[in-house]
N, C-alpha and C positions, 0 to 999 in steps of 0.2 A: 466163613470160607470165602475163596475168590476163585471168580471164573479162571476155566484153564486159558492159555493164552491162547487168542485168536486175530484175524487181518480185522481190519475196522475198513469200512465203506462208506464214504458218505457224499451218496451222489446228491446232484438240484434238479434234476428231471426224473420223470418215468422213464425214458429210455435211455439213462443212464443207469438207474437200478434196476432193471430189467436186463441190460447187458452186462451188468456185475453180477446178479444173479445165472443170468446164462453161462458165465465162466465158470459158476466156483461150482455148480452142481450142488450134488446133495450134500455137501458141505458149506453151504449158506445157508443162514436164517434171516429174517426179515426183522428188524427193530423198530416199533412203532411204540407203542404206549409203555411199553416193556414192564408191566404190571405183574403178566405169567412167566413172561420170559427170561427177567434179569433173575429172580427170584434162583428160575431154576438152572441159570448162567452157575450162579454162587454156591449153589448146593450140586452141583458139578449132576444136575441129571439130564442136562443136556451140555455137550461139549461143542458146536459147530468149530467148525476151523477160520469161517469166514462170518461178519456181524455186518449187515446190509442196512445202515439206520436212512430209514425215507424219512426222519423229519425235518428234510431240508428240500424235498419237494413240492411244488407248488402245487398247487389245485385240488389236491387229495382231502385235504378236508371239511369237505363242503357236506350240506343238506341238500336236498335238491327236493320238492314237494308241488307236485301236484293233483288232479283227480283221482287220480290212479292208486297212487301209491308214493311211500317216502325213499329214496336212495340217497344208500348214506356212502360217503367217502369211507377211503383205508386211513385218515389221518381228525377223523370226528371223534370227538373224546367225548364217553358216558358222559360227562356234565351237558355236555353244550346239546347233545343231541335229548338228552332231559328237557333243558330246558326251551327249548322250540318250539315255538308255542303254534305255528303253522303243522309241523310235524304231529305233533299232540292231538289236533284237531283232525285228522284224518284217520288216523295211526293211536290211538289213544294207551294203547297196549306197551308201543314206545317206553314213555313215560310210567309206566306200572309197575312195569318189571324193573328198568334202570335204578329206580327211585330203592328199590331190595339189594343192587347190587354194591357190595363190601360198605366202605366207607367214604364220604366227601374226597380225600386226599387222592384215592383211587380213583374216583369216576372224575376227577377233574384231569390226573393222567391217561388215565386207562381208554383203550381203543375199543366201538363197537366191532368194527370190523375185527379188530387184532382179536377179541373174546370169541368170537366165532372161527376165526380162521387157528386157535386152541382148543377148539371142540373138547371143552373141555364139559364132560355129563352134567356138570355143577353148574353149570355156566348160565341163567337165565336166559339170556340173548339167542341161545341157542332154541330153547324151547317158543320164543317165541317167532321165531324165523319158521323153525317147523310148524307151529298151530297155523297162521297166515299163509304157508304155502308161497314163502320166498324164496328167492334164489341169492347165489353169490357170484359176481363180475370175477372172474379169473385171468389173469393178463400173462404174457410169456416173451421173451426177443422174437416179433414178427409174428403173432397169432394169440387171439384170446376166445375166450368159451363163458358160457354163463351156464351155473348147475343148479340146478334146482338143490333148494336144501334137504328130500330124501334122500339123494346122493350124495350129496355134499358129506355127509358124518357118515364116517366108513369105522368108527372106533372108537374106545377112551384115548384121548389126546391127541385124535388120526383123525385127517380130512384126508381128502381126494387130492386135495394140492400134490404138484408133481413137482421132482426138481429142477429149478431155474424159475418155476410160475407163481406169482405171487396176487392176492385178494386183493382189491383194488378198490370194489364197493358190493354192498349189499342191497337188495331191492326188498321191500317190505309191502306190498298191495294192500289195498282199502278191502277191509271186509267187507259181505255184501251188506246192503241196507238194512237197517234194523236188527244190526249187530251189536251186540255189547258183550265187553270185553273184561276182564280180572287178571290177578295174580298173586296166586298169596302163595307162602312157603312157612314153614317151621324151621328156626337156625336154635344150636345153642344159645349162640349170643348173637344180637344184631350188628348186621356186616360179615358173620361166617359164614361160610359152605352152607345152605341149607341140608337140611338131613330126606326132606321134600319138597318138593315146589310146585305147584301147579298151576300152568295158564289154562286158561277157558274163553268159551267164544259162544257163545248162544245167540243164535236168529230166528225172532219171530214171526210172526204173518201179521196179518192188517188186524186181524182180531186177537192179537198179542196170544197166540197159541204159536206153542213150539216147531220150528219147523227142521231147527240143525240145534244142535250140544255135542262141543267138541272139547274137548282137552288136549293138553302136552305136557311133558313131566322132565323134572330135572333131579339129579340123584339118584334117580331111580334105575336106570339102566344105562348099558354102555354107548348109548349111540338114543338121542329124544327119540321118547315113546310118543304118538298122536294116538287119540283114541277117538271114535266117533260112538258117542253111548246117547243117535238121539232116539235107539229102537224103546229107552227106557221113558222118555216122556213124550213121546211125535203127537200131535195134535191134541196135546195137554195145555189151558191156559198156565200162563207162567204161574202165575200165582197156588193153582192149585196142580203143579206138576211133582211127583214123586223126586225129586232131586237128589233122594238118599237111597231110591233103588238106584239113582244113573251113578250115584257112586259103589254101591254094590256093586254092577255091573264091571265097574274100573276093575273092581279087586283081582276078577277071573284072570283079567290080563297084565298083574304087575307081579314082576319075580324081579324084585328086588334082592340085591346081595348084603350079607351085614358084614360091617367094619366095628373096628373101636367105638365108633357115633351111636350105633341103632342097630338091633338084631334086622334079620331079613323080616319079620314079623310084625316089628315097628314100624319100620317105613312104611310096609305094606296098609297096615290100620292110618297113617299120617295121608296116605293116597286116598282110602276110601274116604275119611275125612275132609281134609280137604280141595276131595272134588266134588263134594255138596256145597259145602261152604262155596266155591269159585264158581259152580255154575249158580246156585241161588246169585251169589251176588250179580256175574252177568247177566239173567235173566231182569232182576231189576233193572241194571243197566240199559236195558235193550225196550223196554218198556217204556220208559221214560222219555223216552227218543220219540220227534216227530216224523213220521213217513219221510223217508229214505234218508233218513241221520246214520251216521256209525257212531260209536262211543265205543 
């Protein structure tokens, strides 16, 4: 199939695409990696009237990495931000999750920002935006805002984005100290949908006793779940910490829906799985670290 016909945009500034968007309303979309987007140009389940492609914008696709935390441009493609190796080393999460998402060909097109500003449930990026407690750079003709990513996912394929405003960049912060970090998923086949995903984040104490274990889930509901299950190991050496009660624990709280892929029942046992699996392996992770490392 082919897109129904639409105006084509192609500004060289931000505030030239900003002001093309300010015109066209909620009949603009924004084309950046267009991995989600063209797909569903073709399969006619998005129609916009107007196509705003910023890859002819300067400055948008940048890393930018410091103490703090990594911000990524609206125009950083899954590969490049994979492979930054500055990014990695603060952010190690980065690289964990990306490294799961689709295939080569995709993350070498495909946008971090554009994946998130798709809030799409399936979406890795998404879950790890939520577990870190980052936000998204929102920009507009003459006014921008930054949302924290609890707000930011209002839906299945629905942000907060309004029309004429378009993601700009993503902030991603440094876990606290003695944080370590996972990601694992169960797909059909590698490079699909997962059917489950889960990131995790476990921080210890000086005496490698649990102090936080957290989770975030993809697939699993309409809008990333975060879970804090550290009531199931707090002041547990990692090593001898219950990890499969903290996934019990998850179970109470995941109503997953079934499709074609997996009963609601399925996923749910793929969650309590693994989020043992993802916090044991954080837990190592976060061990292994010298006083005030992240991983």
């Amino acid at each position: 199939m082919k897109p129904a016909p639409f105006t084509y945009h192609a500004p060289t500034t931000l505030a030239e695409a900003l002001d093309a968007l300010d015109r066209v309303g909620e009949d603009g979309k924004v084309l950046a990696g267009g991995q989600s987007l063209i797909p569903m140009l073709n399969m006619r389940l998005a129609s916009p009237a107007h196509l705003v492609d910023i890859n002819g914008v300067a400055g948008l696709g940048t890393v930018d990495v410091d103490a703090t935390g990594v911000r990524i441009g609206a125009l950083a493609r899954h590969a490049q931000v994979a492979g930054h190796d500055a990014a990695h080393s603060v952010v190690p999460l980065l690289r964990q999750a990306l490294q799961l998402v689709a295939h080569p060909v995709i993350r070498n097109r495909g946008t971090t920002v554009g994946s998130l500003a798709h809030a799409d449930p399936s979406g890795e990026m998404t879950a790890v935006l939520s577990l870190l407690g980052g936000s998204m750079d929102l920009a507009r003709k003459g006014a921008a805002r930054t949302v924290p990513a609890a707000e930011f996912f209002v839906g299945p394929l629905e942000s907060c984005l309004e029309p004429g405003e378009m993601a700009v960049s993503a902030w991603f912060p440094v876990p606290p100290p003695r944080t370590g970090t996972t990601f694992r998923e169960v797909a059909r086949r590698h490079g699909d949908y997962a059917m489950c995903g889960v990131a995790a984040a476990v921080t210890l104490d000086a005496d490698q006793r649990v102090l936080s274990a957290r989770t975030s889930y993809i697939s699993m509901t309409a809008t990333p779940l975060v879970l804090d299950l550290t009531e199931a190991v707090a002041g547990k050496p990692f090593d001898a910490a219950d990890w499969a009660a903290a996934g019990q624990l998850s179970a109470d709280q995941l109503d997953p829906e079934p499709d074609i892929h997996a009963t609601a029942d399925y996923r749910r046992h793929l969650g309590v799985v693994l989020t043992r699996q993802a916090l044991t392996d954080a837990a190592t992770v976060a061990a292994a670290q010298p006083q005030g490392a992240t991983r």
